[in-house]
Legacy VTK file of the C-alpha trace (Angstrom):
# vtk DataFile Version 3.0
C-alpha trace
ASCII
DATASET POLYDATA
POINTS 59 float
74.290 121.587 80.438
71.602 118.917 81.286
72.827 116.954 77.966
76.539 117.228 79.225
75.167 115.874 82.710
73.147 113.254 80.798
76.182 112.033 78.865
77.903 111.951 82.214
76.011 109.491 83.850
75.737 107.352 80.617
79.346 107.559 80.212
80.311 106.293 83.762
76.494 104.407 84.046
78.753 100.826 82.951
81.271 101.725 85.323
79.178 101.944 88.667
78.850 97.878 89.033
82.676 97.338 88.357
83.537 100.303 90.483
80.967 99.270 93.360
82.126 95.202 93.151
85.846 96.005 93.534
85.303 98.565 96.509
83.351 95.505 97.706
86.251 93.430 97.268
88.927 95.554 98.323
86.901 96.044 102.089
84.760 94.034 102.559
85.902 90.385 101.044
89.799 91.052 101.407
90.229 92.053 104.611
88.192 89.025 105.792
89.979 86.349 103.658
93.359 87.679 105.400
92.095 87.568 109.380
91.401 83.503 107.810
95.653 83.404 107.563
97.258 81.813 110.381
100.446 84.332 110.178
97.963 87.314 109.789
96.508 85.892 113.045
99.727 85.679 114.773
101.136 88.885 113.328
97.821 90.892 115.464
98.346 88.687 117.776
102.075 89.865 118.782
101.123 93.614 117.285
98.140 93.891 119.739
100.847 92.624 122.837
102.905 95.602 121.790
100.412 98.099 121.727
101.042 100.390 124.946
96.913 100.396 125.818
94.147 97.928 126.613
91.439 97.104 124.181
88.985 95.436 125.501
87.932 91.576 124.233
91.283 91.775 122.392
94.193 89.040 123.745
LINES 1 60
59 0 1 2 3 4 5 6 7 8 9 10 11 12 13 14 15 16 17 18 19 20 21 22 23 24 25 26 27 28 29 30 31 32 33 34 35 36 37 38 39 40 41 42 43 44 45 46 47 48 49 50 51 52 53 54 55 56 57 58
């Protein structure tokens, strides 16, 4: 069993970086490059109007 666990983490050991940059990516880097959109502002902006409660520092 340890040699199957051993091969395990070799196996997927390449993977982690890849895996770990794109979940980077993906939450961190996209989400930010899109609230940098004009239209991406204005579409919160009239989604948070509609919204039936107050958040506050928001509008």
């Amino acid at each position: 069993m340890a040699k199957e666990q051993k091969g395990l983490l070799k196996k997927f050991g390449k993977w982690a970086p890849i895996i770990g940059g794109a979940w980077i990516v993906l939450n961190i880097v996209a989400p930010l490059a899109l609230l940098r959109i004009p239209a991406v502002q204005k579409y919160l902006a009239a989604f948070g109007d509609k919204l039936p409660f107050d958040i506050p520092r928001i509008g």
